[in-house]
C-alpha positions as CSV (number, residue, x, y, z in Angstrom):
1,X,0.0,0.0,0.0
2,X,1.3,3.7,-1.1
3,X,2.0,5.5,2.0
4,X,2.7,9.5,2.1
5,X,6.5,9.4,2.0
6,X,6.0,6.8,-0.6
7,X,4.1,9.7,-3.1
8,X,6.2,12.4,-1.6
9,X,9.2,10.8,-3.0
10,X,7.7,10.6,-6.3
11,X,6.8,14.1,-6.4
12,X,10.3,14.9,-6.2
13,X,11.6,12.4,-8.8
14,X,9.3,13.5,-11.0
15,X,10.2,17.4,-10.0
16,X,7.6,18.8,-8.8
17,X,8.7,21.8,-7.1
18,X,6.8,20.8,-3.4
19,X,3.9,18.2,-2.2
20,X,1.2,18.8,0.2
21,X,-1.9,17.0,1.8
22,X,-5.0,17.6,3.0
23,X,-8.7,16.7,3.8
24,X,-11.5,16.2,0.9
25,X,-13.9,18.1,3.1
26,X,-15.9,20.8,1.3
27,X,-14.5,24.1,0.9
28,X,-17.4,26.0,2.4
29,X,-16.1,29.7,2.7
30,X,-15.3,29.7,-1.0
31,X,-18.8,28.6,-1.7
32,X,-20.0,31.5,0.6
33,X,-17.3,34.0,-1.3
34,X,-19.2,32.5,-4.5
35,X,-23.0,32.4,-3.8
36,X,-22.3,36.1,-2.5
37,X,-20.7,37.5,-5.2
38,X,-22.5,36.0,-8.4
39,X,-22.3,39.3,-9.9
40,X,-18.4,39.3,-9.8
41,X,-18.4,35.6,-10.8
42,X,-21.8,34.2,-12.4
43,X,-20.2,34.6,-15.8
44,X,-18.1,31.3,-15.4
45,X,-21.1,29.9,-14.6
46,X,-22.5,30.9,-18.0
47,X,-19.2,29.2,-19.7
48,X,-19.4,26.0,-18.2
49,X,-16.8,26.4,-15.9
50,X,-18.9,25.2,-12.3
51,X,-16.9,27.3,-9.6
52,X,-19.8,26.3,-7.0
53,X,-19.7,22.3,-7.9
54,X,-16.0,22.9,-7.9
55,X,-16.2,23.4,-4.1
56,X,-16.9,19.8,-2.8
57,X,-14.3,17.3,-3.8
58,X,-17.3,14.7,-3.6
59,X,-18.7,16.2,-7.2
60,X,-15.5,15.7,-8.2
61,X,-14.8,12.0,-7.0
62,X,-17.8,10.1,-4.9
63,X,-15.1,8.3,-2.9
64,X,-13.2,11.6,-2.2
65,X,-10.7,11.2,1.1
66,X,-8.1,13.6,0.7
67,X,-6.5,16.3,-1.9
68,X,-3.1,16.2,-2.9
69,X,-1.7,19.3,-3.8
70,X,1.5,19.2,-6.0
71,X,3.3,22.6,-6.9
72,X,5.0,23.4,-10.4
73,X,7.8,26.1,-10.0
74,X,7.0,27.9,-13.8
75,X,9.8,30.6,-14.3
76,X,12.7,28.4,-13.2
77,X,13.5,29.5,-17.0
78,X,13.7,33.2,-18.5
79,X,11.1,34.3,-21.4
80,X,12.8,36.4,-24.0
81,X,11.6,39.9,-23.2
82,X,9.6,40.6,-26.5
83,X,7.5,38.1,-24.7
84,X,6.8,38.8,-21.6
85,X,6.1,42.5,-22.0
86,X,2.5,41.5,-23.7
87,X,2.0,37.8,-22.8
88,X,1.7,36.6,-18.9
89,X,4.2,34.7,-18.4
90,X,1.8,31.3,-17.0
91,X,0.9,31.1,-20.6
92,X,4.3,31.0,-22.4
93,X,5.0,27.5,-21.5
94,X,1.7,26.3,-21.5
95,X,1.1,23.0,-22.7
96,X,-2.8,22.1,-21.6
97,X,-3.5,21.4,-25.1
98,X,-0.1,20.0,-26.7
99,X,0.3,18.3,-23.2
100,X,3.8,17.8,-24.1
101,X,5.1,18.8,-20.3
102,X,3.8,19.8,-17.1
103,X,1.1,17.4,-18.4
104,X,3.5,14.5,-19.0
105,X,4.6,14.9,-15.3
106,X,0.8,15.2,-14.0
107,X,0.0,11.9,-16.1
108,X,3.0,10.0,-14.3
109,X,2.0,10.8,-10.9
110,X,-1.5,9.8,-11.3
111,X,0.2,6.3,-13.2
112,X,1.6,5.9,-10.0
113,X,-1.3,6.5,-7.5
114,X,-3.8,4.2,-10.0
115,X,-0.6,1.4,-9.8
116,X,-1.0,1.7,-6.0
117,X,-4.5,1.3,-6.2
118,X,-5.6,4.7,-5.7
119,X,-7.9,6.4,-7.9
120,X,-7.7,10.4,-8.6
121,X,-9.4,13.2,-10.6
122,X,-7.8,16.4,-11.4
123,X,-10.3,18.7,-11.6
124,X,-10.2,22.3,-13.8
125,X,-13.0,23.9,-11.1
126,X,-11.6,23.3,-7.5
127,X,-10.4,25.7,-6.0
128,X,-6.5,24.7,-6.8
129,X,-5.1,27.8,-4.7
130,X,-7.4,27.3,-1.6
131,X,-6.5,23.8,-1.7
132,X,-2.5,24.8,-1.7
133,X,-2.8,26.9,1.5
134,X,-5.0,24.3,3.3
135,X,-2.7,21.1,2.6
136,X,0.2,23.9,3.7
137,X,2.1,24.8,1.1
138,X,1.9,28.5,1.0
139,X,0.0,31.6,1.8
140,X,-2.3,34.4,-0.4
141,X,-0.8,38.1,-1.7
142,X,-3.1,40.8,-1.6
143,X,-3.3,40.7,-5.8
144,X,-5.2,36.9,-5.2
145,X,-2.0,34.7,-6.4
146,X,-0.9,32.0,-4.3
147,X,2.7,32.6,-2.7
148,X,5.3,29.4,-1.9
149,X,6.2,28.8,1.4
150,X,9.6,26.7,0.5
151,X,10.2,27.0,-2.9
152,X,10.8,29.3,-5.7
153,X,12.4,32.2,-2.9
154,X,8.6,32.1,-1.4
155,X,7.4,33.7,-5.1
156,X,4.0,33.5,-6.8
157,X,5.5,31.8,-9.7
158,X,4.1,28.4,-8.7
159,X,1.2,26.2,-10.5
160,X,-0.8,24.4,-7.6
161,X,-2.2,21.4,-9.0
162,X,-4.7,19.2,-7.2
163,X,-5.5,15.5,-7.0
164,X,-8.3,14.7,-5.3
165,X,-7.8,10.8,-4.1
166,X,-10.1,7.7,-2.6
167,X,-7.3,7.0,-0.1
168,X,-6.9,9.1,3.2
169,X,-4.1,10.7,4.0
170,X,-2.8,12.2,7.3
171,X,-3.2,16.4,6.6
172,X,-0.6,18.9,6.6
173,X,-0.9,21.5,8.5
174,X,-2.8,24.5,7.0
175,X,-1.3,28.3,6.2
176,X,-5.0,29.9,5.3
177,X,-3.5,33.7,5.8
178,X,-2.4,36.4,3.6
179,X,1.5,36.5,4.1
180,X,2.4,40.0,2.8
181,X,4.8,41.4,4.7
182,X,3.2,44.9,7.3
183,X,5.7,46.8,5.5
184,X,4.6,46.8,2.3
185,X,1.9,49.5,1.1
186,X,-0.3,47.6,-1.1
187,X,2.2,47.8,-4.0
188,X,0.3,45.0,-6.3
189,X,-3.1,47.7,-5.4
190,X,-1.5,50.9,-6.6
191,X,-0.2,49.5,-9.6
192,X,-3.2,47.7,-11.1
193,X,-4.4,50.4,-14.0
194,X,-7.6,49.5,-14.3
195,X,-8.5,49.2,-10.1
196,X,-9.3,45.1,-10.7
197,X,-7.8,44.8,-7.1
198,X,-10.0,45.7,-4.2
199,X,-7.2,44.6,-1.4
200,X,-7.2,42.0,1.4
201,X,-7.1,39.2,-1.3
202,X,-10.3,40.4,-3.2
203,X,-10.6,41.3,-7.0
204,X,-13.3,42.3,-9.4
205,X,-12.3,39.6,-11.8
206,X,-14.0,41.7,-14.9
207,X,-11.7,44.4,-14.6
208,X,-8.9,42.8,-14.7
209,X,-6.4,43.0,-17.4
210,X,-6.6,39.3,-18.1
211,X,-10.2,38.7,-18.2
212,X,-10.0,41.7,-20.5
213,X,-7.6,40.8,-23.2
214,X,-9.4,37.2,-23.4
215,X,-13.1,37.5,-22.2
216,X,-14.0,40.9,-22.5
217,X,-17.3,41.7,-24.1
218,X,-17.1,44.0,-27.4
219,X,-15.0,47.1,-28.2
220,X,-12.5,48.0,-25.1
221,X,-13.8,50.7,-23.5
222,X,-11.9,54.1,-24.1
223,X,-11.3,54.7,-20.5
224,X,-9.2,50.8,-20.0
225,X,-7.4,51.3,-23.5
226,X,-4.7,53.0,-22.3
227,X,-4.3,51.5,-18.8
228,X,-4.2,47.9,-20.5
229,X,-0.6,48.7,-21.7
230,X,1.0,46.4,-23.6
231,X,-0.3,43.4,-22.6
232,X,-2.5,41.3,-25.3
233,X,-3.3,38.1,-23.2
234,X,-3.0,37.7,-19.7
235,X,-1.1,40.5,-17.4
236,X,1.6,40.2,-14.6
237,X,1.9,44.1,-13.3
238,X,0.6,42.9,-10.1
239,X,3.4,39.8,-9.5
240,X,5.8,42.1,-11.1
241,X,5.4,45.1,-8.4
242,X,5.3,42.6,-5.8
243,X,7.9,42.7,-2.9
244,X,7.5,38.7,-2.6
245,X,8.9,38.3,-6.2
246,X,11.8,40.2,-5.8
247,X,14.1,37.5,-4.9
248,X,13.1,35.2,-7.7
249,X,12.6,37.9,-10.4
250,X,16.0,39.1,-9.9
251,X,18.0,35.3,-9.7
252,X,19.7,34.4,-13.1
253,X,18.0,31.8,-15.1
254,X,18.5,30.2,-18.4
255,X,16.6,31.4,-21.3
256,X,13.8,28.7,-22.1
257,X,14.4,27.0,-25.5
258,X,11.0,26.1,-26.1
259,X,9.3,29.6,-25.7
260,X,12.2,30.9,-27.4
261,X,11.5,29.0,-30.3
262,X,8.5,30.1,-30.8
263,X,8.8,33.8,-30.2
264,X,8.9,34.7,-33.8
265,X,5.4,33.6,-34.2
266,X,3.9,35.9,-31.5
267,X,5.6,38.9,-33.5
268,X,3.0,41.9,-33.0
269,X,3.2,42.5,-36.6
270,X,2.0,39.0,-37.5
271,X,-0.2,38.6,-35.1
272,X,-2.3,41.6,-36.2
273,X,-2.7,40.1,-40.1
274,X,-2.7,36.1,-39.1
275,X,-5.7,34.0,-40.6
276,X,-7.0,31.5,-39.0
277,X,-5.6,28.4,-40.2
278,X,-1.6,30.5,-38.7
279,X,-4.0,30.9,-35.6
280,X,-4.8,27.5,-35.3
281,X,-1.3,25.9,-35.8
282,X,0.7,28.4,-34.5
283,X,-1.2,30.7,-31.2
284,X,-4.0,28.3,-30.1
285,X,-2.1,25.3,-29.2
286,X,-0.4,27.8,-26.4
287,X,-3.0,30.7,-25.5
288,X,-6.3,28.5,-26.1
289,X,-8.7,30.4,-24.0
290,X,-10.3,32.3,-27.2
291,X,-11.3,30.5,-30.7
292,X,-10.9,31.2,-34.2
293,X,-14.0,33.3,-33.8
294,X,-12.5,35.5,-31.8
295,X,-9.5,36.3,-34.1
296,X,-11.1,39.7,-34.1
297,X,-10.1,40.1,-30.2
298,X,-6.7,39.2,-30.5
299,X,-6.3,41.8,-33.8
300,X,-8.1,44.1,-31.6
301,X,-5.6,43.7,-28.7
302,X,-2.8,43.7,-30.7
303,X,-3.8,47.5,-32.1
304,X,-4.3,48.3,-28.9
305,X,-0.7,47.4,-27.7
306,X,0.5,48.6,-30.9
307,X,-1.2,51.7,-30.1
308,X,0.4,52.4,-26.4
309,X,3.9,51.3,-27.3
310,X,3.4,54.5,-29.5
311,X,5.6,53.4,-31.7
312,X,6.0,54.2,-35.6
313,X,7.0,51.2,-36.6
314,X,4.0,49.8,-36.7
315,X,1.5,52.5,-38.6
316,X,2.1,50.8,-41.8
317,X,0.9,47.5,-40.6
318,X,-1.9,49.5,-38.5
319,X,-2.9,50.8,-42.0
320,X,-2.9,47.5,-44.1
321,X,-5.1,45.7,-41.4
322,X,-7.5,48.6,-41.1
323,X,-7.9,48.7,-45.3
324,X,-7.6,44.7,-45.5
325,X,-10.1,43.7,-41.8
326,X,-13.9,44.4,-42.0
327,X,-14.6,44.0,-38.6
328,X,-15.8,47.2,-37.0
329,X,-14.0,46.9,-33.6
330,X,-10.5,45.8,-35.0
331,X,-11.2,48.9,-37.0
332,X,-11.9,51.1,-34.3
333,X,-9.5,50.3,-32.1
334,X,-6.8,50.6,-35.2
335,X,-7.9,53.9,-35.5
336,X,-7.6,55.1,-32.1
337,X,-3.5,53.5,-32.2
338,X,-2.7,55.6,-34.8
339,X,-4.0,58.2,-33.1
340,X,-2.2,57.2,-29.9
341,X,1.1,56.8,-32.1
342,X,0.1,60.4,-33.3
343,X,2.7,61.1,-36.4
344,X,2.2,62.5,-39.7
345,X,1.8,59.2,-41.5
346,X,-0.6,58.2,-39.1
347,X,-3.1,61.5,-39.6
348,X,-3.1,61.0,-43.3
349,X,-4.2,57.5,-43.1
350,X,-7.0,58.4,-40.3
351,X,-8.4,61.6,-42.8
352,X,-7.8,58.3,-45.9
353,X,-10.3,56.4,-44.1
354,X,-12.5,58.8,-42.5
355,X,-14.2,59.4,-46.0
356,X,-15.3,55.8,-46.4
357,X,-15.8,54.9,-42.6
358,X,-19.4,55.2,-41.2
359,X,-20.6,54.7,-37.8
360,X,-18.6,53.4,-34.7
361,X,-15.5,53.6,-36.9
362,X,-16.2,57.4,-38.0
363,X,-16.2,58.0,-34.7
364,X,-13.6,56.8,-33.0
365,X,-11.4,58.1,-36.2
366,X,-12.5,61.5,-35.7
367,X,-12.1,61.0,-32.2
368,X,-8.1,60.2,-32.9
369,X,-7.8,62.9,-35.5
370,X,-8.8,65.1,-32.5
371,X,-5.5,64.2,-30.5
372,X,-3.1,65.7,-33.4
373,X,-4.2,69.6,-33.7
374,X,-1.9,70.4,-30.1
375,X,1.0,68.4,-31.9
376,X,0.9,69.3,-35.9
């Protein structure tokens, strides 16, 4: 019979960054947190995703006993920098579709647990971070991530991953708290631009940068345009600020050859003109969280992050997506980079289209052609 050292030891052959255990019983605040707060949260609901089911192991796995929590350390390697300044850095090495790594590792461990007669789910709606803190492993930042205790310099850059099990396991002891230090002044607060972070460990989930670039509904409003920065899927400003990351932001690491060699495909440039089937083989398989049908967001967000690195480099391509893309929000956001980016090139191409352009995409044009008269 498999005993706790017995799967411990595993966990670190297989090198997981750290192991914990702990009970199956339900998690009942987060339901609470959940059933009070539908208006923050009912939308995953509406996707499938079952956050509320999520919270007792026992919809998971009838015969749940106890969660095992493993931890994967995910920036032990550096991203090339033309990454990570408009990709968070959890997606770069993703592999949940091409399961061709964390995944492998996942699939091993549970070969072992079903070889020692112990069956296990690995569920997509329990509360993964929760269940870190109760089976020991770490504590919660103000900005919601979950922060190591033992690994990784005590960073958020840690996947928890959890397993719930048939076979009872003595628990570990819990760390429920938020571990930021008295010291620090809210950092990850002050520096989210569009106020997602409420403090204390609570968020507004739809304002954040994130759920922006991926699930946000329509055009971008005018008002988070510019506070989105450069980011087109996912965000980091609030790990990156953090005083818990220093350590391990700042440590030397080897570049990862696998993001690395796919860098070139995530060029801005071609990632505002891709087609679907360049989507499909070359961005899906890593950043899955939007379809083909919503090629128009990702165009969108790229314009957007063309627009706020105001950079010239990129009005010809702004220009040969708006004249080559019929979709009236890649359009209007288009428009409103050039006018961000603001050169001479840029006005001629906005007073081009403004002759043609009707509706929503009049607009925002004439609203961009209104930022030039103080500089031309």
């Amino acid at each position: 019979m498999l005993t706790k050292q017995n799967i411990i030891e595993e966990a670190k052959r297989l090198k997981f960054a750290d192991i914990g255990f702990t009970t199956a019983e339900p998690f009942q605040s987060q339901k609470d947190y959940l059933l009070t707060r539908q208006e923050e949260y009912g939308w995953l609901e509406v996707l499938g995703l079952s956050l509320l089911a999520g919270t007792d192991p026992k919809n998971i796995l009838p015969g749940a006993k106890s969660i095992i929590v493993v931890l994967e350390s995910y920036f032990e390697e550096s991203f090339p920098l033309t990454m990570e300044r408009h990709f968070g850095r959890c997606y770069l090495d993703d592999d949940r579709v091409t399961k061709d790594g964390l995944a492998l590792k996942i699939k091993a461990l549970r070969n072992f647990l079903r070889e020692g007669g112990i069956d296990s789910k690995v569920p997509f709606h329990l509360p993964h971070r929760l269940s870190a803190t109760r089976a020991g492993l770490g504590t919660f930042g103000k900005n919601c991530f979950f922060y190591a205790n033992r690994v990784a310099e005590g960073s958020s850059f840690v996947f928890p991953i959890a397993l719930v099990v048939d076979r009872e396991f003595a628990a570990d002891e819990p760390s429920i708290s938020i571990g930021c230090p008295d010291w620090c002044r809210n950092a990850c607060v002050a520096a989210c631009p569009t106020r997602a972070l409420k403090g204390d460990g609570k968020i507004d989930p739809r304002r954040c940068i994130s759920f922006l670039t991926y699930y946000g509904d329509g055009l971008t409003p005018l008002e988070l345009r510019e506070p989105m920065g450069l980011y087109v899927y996912g965000c980091d400003r609030c790990q990156n600020v953090c005083p818990r990351n220093v350590n391990w932001m700042a440590k030397e690491k080897p570049l990862n050859p696998r993001v690395l060699a796919k860098a070139a495909d995530f060029d801005l440039a071609r990632l505002l003109r891709m087609d679907k089937p360049y989507f499909q083989q070359k961005i899906w398989p890593h950043m899955f969280y939007m379809s083909a049908d919503d090629l128009w967001r990702w165009k969108m967000n790229v314009a957007r992050a063309m627009g706020n690195s105001r950079n010239p480099v990129y009005v010809a391509d702004l220009i040969r997506e708006f004249n080559e893309n019929s979709d009236e929000r890649v359009r209007s956001m288009i428009a409103w980079a050039l006018g961000r980016i603001g050169n001479t090139e840029a006005l001629a191409a906005l007073e081009r289209f403004s002759k043609d352009s009707t509706g929503k995409v009049k607009e925002e044009i004439q609203q961009a052609i209104k930022l030039f008269p103080a500089k031309y």
